[in-house]
C-alpha positions in Angstrom: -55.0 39.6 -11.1 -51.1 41.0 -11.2 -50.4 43.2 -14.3 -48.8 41.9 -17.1 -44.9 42.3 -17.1 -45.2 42.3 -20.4 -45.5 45.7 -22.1 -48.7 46.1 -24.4 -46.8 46.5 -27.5 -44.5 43.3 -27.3 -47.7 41.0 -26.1 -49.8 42.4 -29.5 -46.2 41.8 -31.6 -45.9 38.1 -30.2 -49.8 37.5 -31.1 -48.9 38.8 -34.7 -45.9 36.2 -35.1 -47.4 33.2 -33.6 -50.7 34.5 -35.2 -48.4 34.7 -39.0 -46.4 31.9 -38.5 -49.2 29.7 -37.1 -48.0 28.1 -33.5 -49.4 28.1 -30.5 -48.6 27.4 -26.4 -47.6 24.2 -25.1 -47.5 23.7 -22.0 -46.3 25.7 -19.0 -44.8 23.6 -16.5 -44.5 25.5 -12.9 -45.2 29.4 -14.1 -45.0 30.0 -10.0 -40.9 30.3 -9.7 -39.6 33.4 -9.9 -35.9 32.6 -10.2 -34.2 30.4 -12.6 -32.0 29.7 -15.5 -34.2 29.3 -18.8 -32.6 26.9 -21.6 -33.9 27.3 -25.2 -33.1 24.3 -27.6 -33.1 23.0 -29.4 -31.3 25.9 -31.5 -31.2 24.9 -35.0 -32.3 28.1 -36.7 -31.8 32.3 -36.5 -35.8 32.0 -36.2 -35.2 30.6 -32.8 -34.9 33.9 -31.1 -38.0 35.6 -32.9 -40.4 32.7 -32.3 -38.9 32.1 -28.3 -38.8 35.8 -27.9 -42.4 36.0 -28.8 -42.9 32.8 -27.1 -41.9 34.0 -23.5 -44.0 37.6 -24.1 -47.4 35.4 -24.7 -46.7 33.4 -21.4 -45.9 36.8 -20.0 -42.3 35.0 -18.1 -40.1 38.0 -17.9 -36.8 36.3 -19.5 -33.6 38.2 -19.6 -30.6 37.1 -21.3 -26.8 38.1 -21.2 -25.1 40.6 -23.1 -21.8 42.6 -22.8 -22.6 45.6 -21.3 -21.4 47.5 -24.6 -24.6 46.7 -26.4 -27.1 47.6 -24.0 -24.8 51.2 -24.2 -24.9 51.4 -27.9 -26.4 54.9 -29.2 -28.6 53.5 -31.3 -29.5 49.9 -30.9 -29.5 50.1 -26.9 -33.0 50.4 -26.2 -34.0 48.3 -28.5 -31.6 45.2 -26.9 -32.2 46.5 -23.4 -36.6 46.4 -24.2 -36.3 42.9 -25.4 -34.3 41.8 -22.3 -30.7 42.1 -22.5 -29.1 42.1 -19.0 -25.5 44.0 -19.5 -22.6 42.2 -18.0 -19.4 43.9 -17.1 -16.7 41.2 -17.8 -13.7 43.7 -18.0 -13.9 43.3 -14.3 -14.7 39.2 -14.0 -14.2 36.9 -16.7 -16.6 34.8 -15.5 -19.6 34.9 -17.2 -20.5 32.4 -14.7 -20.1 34.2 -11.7 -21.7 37.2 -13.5 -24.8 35.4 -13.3 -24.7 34.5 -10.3 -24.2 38.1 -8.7 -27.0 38.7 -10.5 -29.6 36.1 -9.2 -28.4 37.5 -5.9 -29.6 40.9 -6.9 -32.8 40.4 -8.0 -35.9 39.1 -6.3 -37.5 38.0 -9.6 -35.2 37.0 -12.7 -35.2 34.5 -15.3 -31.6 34.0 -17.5 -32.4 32.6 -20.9 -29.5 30.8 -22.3 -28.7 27.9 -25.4 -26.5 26.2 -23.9 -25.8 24.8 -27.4 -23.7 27.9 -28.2 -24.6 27.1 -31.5 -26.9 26.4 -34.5 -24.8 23.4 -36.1 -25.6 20.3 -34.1 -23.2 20.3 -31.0 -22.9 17.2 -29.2 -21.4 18.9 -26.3 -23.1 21.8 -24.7 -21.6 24.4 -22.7 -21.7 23.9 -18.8 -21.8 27.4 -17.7 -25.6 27.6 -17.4 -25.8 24.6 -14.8 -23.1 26.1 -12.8 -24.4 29.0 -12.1 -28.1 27.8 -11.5 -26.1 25.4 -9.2 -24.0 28.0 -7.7 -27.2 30.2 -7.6 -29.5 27.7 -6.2 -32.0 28.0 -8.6 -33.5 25.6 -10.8 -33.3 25.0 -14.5 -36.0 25.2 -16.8 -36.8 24.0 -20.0 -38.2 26.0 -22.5 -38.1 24.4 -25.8 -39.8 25.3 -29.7 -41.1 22.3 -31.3 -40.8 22.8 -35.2 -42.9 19.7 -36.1 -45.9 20.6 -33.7 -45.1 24.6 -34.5 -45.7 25.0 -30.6 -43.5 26.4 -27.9 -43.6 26.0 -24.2 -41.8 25.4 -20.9 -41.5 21.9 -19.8 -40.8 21.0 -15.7 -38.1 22.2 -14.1 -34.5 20.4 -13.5 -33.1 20.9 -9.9 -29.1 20.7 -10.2 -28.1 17.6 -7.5 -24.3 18.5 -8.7 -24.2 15.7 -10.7 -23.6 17.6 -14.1 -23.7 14.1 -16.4 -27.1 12.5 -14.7 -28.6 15.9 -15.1 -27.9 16.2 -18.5 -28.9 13.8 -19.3 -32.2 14.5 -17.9 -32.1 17.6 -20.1 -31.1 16.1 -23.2 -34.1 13.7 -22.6 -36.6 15.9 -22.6 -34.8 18.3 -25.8 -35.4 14.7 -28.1 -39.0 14.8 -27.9 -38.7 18.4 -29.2 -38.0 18.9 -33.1 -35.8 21.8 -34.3 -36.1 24.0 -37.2 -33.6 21.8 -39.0 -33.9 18.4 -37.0 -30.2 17.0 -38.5 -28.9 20.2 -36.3 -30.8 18.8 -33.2 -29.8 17.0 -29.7 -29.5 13.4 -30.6 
């Protein structure tokens, strides 16, 4: 059995919130792939974080998210951002957040980009497109993790292959997001 990439501490923190706030696992669609760009929505809530966070420690998926590389250096809150999975980006060199992910898909044999494509917790009926181009540019596919207020569950639904096609797959996406409930459902993909 492989060790846990999850640290003792964290896994016995996540049981304590889902244990507290009483959700449980949904399902785990594809656990095997080892490289792609994680969504979380629907984002309606500050909560969000704490329960997904929790959420991706308990299926032990090792998900990273982007962060200027100021934070991670920060004297006192570093460690802490850097443990729960910040990946620092240097974008004095590239704006391109973009092609910042991409670089670092290529430099990594395992890795798995959490992003709310959202940007936002108001309801936004446009999302922002950065995450499908660089899981298209990257080659990897797109996953769906999503926290379901109404069932109080969280879990990762099956995974979204960019074809190009930004609008079809969207779509796709947005499909799957509306049979999920957000913290405040009038915020919520519609």
């Amino acid at each position: 059995m492989p060790a846990r990439k999850t640290s003792t501490f964290w896994y016995y923190m996540a049981k304590f919130v889902f244990w507290v706030a009483g959700w449980k696992l949904g399902e785990i669609h594809n656990p095997e792939i080892k490289k792609s760009m994680m969504i979380a929505a629907p984002h309606t809530s500050n909560w969000d974080l704490i329960m997904a966070r929790a959420a991706f420690y308990l299926m032990d998926v090792d998900v990273r998210f982007t962060v200027k590389k100021e934070w991670t250096e920060h004297w006192l809150l570093g460690g802490l951002v850097r443990s729960i999975g910040a990946l620092p980006v240097d974008r004095s060199r590239n704006n391109s957040l973009v092609d910042g992910m991409v670089k670092l898909f290529d430099e990594h044999d395992e890795l798995v980009i959490l992003i709310t494509p959202e940007g936002t917790r108001a309801y936004q009926p446009r999302w922002r497109k950065g995450y499908y181009f660089a899981a298209l540019s990257a080659h990897v596919p797109i996953r769906l993790g999503y926290l379901d207020y109404k069932h109080q569950e969280a879990g990762i639904g099956p995974p979204v292959y960019p074809t190009g096609d930004y609008e079809a797959d969207e779509a796709k996406i947005k499909a799957f997001y509306r049979t999920k409930t957000g913290r405040f459902p009038e915020k919520g993909i519609r």
